[in-house]
Backbone bond lengths (Angstrom), bond angles and torsions (degrees), N, CA, C in turn:
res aa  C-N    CA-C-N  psi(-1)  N-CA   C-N-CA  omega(-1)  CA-C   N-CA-C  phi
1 X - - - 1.471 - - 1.524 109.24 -
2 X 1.494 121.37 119.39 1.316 138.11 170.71 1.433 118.43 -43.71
3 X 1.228 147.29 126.59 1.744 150.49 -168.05 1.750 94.12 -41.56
4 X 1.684 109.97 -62.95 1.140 111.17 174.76 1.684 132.61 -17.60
5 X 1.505 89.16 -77.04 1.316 107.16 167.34 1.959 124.69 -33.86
6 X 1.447 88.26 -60.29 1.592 107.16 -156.89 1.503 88.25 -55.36
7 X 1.851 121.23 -55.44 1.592 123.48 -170.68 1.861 99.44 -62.37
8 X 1.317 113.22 -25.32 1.477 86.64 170.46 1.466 139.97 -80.21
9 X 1.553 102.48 -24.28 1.513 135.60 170.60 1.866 99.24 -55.72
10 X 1.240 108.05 -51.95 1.397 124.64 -163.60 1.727 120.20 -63.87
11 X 1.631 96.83 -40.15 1.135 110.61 173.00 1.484 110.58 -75.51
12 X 1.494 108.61 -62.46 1.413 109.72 -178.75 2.018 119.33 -35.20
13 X 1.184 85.95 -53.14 1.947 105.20 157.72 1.604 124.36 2.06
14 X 1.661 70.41 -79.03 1.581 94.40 -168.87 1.566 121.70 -101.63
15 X 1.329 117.54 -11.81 1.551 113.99 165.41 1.188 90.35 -91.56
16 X 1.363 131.40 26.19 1.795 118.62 156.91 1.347 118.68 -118.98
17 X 1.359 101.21 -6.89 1.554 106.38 -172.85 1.494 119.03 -101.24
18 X 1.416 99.21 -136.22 2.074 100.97 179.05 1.804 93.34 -62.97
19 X 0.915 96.80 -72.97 1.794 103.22 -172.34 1.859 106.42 -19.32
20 X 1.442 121.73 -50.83 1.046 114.13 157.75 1.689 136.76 -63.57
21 X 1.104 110.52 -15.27 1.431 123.49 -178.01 1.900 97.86 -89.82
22 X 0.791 130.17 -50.48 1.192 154.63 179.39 1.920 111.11 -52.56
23 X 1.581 112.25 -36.88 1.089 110.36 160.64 1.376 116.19 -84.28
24 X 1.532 115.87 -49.74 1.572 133.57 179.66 2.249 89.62 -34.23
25 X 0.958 113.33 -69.64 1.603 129.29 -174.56 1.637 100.27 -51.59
26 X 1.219 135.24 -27.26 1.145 129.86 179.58 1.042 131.50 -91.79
27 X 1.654 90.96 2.63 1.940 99.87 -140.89 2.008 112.31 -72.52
28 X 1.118 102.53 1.99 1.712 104.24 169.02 1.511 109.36 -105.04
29 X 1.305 122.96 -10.32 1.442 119.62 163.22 1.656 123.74 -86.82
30 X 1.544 98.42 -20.77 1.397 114.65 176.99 1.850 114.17 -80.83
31 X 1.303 93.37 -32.26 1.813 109.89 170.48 1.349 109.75 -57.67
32 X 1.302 96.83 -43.90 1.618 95.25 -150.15 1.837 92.52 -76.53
33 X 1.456 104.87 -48.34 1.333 118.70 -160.56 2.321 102.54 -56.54
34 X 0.954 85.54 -57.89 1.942 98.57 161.83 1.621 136.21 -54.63
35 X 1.905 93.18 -14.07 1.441 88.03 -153.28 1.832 118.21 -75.71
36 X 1.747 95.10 -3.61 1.574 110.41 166.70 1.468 98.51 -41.92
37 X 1.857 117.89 -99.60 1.613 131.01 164.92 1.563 108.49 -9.01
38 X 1.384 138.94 -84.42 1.521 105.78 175.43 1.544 120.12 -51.57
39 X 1.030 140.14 -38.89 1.573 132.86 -175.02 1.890 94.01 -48.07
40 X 1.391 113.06 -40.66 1.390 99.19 -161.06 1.630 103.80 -75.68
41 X 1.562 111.32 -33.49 1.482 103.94 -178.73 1.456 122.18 -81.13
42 X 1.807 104.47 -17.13 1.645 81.27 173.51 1.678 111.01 -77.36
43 X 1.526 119.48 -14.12 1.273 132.03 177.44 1.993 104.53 -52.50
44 X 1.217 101.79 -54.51 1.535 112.30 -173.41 2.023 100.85 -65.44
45 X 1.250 104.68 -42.67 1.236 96.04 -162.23 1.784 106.91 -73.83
46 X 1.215 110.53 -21.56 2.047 123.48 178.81 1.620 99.64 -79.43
47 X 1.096 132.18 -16.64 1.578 153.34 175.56 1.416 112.89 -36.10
48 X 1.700 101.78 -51.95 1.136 115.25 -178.84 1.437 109.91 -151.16
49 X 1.462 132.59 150.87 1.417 125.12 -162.81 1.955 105.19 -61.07
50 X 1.571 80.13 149.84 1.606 84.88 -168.67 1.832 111.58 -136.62
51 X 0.901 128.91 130.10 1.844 99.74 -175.10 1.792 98.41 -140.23
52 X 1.607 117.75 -29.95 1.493 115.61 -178.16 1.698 98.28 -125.02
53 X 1.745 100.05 93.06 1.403 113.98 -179.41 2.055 121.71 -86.98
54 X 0.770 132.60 145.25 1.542 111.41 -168.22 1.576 83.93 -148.51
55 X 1.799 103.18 136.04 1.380 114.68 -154.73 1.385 96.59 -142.15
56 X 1.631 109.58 102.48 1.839 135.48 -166.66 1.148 103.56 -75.91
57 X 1.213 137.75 105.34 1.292 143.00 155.46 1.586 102.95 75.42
58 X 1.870 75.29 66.64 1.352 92.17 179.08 1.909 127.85 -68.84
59 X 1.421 114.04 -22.02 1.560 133.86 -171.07 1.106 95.52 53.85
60 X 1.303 113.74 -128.12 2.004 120.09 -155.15 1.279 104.07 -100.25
61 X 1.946 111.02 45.07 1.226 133.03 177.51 1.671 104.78 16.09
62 X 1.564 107.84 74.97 1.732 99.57 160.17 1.643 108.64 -87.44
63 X 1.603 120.54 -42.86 0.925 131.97 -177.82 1.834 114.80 -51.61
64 X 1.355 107.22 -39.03 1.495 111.85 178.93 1.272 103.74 -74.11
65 X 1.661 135.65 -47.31 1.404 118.05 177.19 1.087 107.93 -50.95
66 X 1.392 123.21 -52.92 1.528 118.87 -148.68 1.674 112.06 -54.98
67 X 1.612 106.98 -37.08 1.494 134.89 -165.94 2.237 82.56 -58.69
68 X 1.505 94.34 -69.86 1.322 108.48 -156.76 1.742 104.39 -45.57
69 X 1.116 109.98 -47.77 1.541 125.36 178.82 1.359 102.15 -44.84
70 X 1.391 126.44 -61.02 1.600 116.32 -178.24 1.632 110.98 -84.13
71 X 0.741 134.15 -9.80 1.602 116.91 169.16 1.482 108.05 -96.27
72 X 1.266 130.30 9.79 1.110 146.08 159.83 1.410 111.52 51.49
73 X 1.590 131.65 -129.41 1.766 133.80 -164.27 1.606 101.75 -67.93
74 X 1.619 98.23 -40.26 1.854 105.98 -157.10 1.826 103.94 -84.66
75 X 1.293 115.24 10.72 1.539 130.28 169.06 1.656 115.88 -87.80
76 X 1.395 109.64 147.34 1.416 110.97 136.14 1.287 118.64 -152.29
77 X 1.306 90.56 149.19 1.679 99.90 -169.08 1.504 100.85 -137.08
78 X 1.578 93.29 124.86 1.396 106.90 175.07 1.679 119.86 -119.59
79 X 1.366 123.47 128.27 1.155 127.26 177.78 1.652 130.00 -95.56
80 X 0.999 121.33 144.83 1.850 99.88 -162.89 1.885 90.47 -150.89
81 X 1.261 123.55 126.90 1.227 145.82 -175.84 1.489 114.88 -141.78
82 X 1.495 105.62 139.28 1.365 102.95 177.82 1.926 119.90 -65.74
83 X 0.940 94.66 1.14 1.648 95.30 -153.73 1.938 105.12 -101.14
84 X 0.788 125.72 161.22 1.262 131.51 -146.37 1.286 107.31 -107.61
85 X 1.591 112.13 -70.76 1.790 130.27 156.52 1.590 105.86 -59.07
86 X 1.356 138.11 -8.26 1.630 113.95 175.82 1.999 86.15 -96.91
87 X 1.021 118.69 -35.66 1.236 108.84 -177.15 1.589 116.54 -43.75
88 X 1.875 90.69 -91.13 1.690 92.29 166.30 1.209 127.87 -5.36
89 X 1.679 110.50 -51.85 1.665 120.15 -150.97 1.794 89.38 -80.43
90 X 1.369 124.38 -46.64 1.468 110.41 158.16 1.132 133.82 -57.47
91 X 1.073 129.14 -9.51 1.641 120.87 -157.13 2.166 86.58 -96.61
92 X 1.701 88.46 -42.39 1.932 98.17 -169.64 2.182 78.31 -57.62
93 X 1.182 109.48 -72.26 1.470 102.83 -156.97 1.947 118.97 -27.74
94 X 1.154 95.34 -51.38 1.789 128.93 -178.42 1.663 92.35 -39.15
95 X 1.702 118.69 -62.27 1.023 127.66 -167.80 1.991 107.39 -79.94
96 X 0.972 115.01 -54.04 1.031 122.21 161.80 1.905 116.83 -25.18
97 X 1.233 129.16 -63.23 1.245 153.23 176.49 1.344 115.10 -81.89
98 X 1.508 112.67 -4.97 1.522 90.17 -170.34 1.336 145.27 94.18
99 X 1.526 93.90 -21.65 1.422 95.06 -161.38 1.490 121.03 -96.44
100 X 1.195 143.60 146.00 1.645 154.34 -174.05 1.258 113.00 -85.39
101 X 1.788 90.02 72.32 1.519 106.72 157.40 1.164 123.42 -158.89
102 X 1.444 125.76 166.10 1.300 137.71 -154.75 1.513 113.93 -136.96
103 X 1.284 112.12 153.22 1.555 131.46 -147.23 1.510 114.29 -129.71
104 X 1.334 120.29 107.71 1.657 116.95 171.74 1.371 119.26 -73.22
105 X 1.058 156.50 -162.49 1.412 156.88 107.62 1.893 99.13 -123.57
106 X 1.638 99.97 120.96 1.533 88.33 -150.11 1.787 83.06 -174.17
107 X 1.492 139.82 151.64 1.057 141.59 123.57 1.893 120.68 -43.96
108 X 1.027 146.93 96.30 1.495 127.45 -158.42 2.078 93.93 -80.02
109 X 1.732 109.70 1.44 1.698 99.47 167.57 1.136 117.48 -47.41
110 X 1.171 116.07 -53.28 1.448 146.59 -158.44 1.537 143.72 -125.15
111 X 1.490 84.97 10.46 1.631 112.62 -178.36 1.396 110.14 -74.31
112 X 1.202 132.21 128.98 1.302 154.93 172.83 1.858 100.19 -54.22
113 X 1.463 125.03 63.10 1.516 86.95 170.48 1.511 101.27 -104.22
114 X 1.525 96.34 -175.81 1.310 116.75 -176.47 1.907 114.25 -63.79
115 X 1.463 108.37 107.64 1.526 97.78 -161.18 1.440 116.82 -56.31
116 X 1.311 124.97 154.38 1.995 124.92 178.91 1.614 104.87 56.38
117 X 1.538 101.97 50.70 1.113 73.11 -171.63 2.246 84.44 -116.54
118 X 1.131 104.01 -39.25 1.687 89.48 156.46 1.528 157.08 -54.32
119 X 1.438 121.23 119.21 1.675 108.49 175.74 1.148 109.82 -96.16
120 X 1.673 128.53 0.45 1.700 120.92 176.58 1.167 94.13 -155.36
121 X 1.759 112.46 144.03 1.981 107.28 -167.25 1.835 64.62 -135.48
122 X 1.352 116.42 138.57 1.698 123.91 162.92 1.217 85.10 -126.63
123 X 1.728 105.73 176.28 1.198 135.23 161.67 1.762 105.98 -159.68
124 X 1.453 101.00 138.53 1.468 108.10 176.49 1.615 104.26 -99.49
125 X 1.537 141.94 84.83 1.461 127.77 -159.75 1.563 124.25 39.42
126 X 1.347 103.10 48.09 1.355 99.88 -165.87 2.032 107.17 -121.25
127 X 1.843 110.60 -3.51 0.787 126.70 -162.97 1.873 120.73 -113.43
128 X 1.278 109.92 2.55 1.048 130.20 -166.09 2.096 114.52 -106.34
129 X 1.480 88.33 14.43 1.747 103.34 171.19 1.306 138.87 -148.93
130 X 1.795 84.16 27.49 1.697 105.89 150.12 1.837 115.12 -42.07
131 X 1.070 107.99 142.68 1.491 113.31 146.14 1.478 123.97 -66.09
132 X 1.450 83.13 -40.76 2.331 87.71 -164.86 1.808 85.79 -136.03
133 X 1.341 93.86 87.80 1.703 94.54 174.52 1.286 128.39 -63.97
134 X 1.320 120.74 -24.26 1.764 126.35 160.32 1.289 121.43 -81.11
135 X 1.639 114.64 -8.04 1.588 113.01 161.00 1.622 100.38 -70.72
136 X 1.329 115.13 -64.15 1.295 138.35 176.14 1.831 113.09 -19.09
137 X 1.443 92.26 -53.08 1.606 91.02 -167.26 1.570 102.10 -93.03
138 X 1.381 116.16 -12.30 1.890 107.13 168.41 1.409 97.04 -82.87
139 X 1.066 117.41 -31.60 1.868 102.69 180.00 1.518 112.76 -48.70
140 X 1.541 103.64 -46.92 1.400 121.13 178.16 1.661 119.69 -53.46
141 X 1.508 87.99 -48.12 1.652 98.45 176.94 1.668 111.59 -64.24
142 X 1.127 122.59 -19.55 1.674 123.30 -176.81 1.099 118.67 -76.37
143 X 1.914 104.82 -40.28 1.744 113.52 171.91 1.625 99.74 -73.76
144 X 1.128 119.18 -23.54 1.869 99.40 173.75 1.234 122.61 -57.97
145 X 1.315 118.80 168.64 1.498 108.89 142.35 1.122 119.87 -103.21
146 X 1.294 126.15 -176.24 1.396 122.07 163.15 1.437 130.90 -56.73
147 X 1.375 114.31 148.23 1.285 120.07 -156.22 1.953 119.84 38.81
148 X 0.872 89.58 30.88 1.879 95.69 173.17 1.572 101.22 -89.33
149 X 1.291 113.84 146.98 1.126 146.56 -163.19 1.598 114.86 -91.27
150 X 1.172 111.83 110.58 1.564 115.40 169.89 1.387 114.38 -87.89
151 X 1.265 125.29 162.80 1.591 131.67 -167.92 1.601 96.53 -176.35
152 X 1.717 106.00 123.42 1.485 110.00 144.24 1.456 99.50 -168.18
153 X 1.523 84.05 -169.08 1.889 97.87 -167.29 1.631 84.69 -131.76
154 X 1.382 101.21 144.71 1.309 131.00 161.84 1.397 136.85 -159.75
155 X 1.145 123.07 177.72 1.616 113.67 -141.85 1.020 97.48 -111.43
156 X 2.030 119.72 118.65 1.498 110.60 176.38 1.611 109.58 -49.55
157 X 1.734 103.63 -138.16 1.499 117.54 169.76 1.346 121.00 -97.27
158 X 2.081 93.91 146.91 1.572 93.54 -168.52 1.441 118.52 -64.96
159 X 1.412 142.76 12.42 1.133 141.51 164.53 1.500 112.71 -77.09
160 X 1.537 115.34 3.11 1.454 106.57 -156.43 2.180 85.69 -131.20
161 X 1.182 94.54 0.91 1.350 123.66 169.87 1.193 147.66 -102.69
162 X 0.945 120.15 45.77 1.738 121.13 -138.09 2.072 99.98 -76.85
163 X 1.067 94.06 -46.59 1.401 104.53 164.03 1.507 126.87 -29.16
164 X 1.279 94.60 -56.99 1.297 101.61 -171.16 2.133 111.01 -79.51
165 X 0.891 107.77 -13.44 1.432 114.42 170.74 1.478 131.91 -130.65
166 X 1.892 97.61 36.93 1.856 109.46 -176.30 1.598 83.39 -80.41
167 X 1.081 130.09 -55.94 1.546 130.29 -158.90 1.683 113.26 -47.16
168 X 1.392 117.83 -43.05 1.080 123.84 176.01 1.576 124.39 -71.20
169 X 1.707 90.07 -49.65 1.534 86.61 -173.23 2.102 103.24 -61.81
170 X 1.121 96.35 -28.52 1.773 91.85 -171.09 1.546 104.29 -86.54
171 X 0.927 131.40 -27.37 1.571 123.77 138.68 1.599 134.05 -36.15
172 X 1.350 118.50 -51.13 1.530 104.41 -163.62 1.389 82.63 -68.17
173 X 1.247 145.76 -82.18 1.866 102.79 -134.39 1.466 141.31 -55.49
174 X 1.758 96.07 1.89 1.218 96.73 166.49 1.920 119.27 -115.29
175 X 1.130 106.94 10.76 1.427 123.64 178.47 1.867 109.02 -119.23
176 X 1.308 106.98 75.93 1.695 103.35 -166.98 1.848 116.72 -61.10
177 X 2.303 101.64 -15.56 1.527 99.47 172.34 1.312 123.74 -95.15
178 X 1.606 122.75 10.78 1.042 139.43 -172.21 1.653 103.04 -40.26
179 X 1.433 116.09 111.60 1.590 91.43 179.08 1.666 122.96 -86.62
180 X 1.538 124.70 139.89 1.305 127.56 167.16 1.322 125.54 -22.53
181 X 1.137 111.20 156.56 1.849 108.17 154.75 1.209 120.07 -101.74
182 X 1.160 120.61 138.52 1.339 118.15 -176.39 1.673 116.60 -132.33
183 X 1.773 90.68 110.13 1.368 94.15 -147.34 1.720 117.13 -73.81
184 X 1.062 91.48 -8.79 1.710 82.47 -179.93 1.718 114.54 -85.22
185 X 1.253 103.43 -11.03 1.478 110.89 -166.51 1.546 89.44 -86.41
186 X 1.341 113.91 -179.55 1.477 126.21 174.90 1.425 107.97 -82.42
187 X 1.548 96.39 158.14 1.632 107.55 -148.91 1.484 112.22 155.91
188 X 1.726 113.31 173.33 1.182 89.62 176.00 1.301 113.48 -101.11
189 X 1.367 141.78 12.76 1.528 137.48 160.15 1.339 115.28 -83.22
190 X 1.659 130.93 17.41 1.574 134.28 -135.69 1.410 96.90 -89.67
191 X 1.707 107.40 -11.43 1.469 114.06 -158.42 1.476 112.96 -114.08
192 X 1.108 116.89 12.74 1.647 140.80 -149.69 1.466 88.84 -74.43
193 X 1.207 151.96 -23.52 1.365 123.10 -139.15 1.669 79.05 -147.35
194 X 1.234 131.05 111.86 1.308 155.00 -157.85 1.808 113.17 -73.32
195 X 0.730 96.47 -30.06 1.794 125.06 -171.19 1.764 95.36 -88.76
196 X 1.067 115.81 -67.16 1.364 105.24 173.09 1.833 126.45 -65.48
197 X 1.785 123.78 -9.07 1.167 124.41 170.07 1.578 97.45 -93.31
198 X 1.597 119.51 -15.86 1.698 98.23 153.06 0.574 149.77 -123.91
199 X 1.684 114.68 31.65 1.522 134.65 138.42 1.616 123.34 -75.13
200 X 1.890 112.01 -12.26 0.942 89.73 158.04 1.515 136.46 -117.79
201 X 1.495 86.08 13.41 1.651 86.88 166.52 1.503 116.29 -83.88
202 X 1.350 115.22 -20.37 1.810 120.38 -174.97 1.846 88.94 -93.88
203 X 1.186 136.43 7.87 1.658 115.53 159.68 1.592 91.69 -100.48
204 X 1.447 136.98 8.03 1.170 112.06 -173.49 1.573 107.30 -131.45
205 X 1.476 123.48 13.06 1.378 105.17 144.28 1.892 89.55 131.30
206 X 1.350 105.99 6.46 1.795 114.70 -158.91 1.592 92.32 -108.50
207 X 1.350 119.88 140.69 1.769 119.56 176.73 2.067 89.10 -139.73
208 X 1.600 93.63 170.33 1.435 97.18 -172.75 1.541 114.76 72.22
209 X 1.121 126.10 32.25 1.527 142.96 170.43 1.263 112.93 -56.40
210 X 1.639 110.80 108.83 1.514 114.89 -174.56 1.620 104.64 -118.30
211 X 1.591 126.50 108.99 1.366 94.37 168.60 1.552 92.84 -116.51
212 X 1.952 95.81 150.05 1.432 96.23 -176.07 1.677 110.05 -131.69
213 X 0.986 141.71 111.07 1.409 161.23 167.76 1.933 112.94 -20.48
214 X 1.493 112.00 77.58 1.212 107.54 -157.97 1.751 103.90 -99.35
215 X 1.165 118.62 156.61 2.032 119.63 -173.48 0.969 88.10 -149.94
216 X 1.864 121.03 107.90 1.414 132.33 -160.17 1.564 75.47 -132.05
217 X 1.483 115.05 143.99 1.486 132.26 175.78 1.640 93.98 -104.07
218 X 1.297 114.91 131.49 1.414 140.25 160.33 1.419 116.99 -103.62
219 X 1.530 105.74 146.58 1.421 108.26 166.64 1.753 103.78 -135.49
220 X 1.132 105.30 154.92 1.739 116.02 -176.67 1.595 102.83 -154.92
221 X 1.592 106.21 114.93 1.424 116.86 171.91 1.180 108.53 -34.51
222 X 1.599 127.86 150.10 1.180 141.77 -174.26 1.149 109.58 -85.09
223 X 1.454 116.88 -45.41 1.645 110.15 -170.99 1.733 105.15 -85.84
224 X 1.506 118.45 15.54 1.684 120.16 159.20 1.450 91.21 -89.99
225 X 1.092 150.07 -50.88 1.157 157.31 -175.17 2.013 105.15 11.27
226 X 1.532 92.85 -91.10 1.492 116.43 -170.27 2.068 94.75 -47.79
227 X 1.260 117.29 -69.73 1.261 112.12 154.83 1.764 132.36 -8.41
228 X 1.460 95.27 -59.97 1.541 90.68 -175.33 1.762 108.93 -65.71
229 X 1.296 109.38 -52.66 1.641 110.04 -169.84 1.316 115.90 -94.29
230 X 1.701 96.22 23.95 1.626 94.39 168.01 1.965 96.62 -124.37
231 X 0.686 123.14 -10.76 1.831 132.78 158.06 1.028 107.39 -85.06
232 X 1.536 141.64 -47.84 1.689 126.25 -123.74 1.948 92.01 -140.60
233 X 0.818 100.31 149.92 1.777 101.38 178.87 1.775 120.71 61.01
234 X 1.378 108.63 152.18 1.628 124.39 172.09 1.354 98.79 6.96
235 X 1.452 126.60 -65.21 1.637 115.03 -134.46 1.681 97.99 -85.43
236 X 1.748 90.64 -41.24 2.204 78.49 169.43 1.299 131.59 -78.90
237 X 1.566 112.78 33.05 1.464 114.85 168.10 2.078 96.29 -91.52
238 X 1.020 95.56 -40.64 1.632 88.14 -173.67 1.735 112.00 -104.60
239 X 1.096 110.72 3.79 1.535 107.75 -172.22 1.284 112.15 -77.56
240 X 1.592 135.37 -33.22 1.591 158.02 156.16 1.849 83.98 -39.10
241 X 1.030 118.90 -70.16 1.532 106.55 -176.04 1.517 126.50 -34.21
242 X 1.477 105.69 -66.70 1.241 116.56 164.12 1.560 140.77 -11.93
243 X 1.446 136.27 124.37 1.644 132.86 -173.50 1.660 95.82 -75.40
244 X 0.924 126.84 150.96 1.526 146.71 -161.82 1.485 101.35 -77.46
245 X 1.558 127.83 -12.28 1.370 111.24 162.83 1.557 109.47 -90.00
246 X 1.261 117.59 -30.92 1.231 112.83 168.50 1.910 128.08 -66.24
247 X 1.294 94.14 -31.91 1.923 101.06 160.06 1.559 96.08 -56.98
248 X 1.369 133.68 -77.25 0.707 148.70 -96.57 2.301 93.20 -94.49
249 X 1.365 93.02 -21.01 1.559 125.39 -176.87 1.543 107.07 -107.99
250 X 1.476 115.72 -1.60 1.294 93.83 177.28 2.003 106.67 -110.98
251 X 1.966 89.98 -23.93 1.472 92.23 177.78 1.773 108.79 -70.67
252 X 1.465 118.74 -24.36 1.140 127.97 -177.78 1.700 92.29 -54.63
253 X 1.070 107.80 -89.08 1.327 101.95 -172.70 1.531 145.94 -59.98
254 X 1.221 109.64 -10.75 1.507 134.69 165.86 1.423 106.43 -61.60
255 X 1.708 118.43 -60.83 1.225 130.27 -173.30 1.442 112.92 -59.57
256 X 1.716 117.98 -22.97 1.300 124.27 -176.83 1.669 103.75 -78.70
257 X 1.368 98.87 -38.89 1.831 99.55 -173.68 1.258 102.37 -62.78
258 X 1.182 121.15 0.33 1.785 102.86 -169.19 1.528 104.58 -111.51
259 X 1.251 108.03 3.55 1.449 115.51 168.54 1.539 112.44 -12.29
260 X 1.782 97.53 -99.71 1.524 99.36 -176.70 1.588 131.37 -40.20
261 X 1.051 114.75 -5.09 1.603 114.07 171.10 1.449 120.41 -99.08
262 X 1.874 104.60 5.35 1.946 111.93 174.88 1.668 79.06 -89.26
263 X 1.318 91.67 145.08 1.712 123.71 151.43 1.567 99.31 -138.35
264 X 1.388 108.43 101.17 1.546 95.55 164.62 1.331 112.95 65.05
265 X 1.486 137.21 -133.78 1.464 118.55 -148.50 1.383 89.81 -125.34
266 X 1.277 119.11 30.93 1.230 115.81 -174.61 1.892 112.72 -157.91
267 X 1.690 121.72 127.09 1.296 113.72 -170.33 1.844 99.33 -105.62
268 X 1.045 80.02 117.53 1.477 125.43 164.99 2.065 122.84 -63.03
269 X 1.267 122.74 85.80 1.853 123.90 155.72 1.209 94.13 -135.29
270 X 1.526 66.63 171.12 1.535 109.73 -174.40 1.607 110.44 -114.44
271 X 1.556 126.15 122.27 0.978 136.70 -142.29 1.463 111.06 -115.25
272 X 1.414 122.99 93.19 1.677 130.69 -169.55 1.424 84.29 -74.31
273 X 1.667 105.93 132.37 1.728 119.67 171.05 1.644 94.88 -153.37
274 X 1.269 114.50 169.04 1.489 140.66 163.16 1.500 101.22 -87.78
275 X 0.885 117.94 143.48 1.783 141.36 141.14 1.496 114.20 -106.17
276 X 1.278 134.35 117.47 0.919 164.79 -117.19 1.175 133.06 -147.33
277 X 1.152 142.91 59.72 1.587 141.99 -175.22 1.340 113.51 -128.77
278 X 1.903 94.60 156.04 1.675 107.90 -161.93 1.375 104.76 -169.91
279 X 1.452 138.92 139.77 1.251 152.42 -168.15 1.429 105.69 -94.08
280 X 1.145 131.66 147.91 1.121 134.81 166.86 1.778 113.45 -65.23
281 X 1.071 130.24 138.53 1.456 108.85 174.28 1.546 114.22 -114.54
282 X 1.720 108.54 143.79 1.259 112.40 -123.93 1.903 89.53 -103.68
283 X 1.471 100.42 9.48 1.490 120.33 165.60 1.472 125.80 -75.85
284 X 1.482 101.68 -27.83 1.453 129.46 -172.90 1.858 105.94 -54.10
């Protein structure tokens, strides 16, 4: 099996599996914990007139309601995710609430949409697990139209992150299959190195390349804590493996590394990301 392949097999995997069930189950702790990153994109997307919005890896589409909610009847906003259970869990929410929007279950690499047919493509971290990221972003560029507006957030490097990789690093010595990151491959650090997200948006059809250096403060209840990094990220791909004294020694100590980020009943970072914008080019 070709590298290609295996990261596509791999991905497909796991936004289908527990890892997806696991957000779907979180999905009001995950709102709340994110809801900085949408505030900024429905901010970007009201910026400038907007009416056919399309929202990349969308998950349990909070970011697409929120969009759909303020541009109200004369909007549409459509969300499209590979994953099966984050879909559903939007499509029930959408209906649930009311709100006027719509749901892919779809790779958006390689998704068939209707060409010119976007004036705003966002993504809330939803763009950083392509296989072939310059297939990915001309696919994107085809559903635009011209001069339509790109927007997302993504996560510099995990050194500039500490948050996001206490669980692991205080995990491997007691998890010997813990798997690596591997940063060039897809993932969520895939985007870390700024120069390469704008070389590959200008090989894929995007001009007006803005990347901008964003430090968004998060908060996440404390007593979700043990929950989050025992469902969600690296360590709960192999921790389900694990004999129950070894769970039982790894949440012990995981939960200790995260010390400095409790204040009180609530853990507290600060979240190094990109902000991200780019025009469609109307040369393309």
């Amino acid at each position: 099996m070709d590298a290609t392949r295996r990261t596509e097999d791999e991905q497909a995997a796991r936004w289908n599996g527990p890892a997806a069930h696991a957000w779907v189950d979180a999905q009001a702790v995950l709102d709340e914990l994110l809801r900085p990153f949408e505030d900024l994109l429905v901010e970007a997307v009201l910026a400038e007139p907007a009416r056919h919005v399309l929202d990349v890896g969308c998950g349990t589409g909070g970011t697409t309601l929120a969009v759909a909610r303020r541009l109200g009847a004369e909007g549409r906003c459509v969300g499209i995710d590979i994953s099966e259970p984050m879909v559903t869990a939007a499509r029930a929410r959408a209906e649930r609430e009311g709100v006027q929007a719509s749901f892919v279950r779809a790779d958006a690499q390689d998704h068939a949409f209707e060409p010119a047919t976007f004036d705003t493509v966002i993504s809330r971290f939803g763009v950083m697990f392509f296989k072939d990221f310059v297939q990915a972003f001309t696919n994107l560029r085809r559903a635009a139209r011209d001069d339509a507006r790109l927007r997302f957030i993504a996560w510099r490097g995990p050194a500039e992150n500490p948050f996001m990789t206490t669980a692991e690093r205080a995990a491997a010595p007691l998890l010997p299959n813990l798997p690596a990151r591997r940063p060039d491959e897809p993932g969520q650090f895939a985007f870390a190195d700024a120069g390469r997200v704008h070389h590959i948006l200008e090989e894929s059809g995007w001009t007006g390349i803005d990347v901008q250096p964003i430090d968004v403060a998060c908060a996440l209840p404390e007593k979700e804590l043990v929950g989050y990094f025992t469902r969600l990220g690296p360590v709960s791909l192999v921790l389900g493996e694990a004999d129950e004294r070894t769970r039982r020694r790894v949440v012990e100590t995981v939960r200790a590394a995260f010390d400095p980020f409790v204040q009180g009943t609530e853990v507290r970072f600060t979240a190094a990301c990109w902000m991200v914008g780019a025009r469609a080019s109307s040369a393309s």
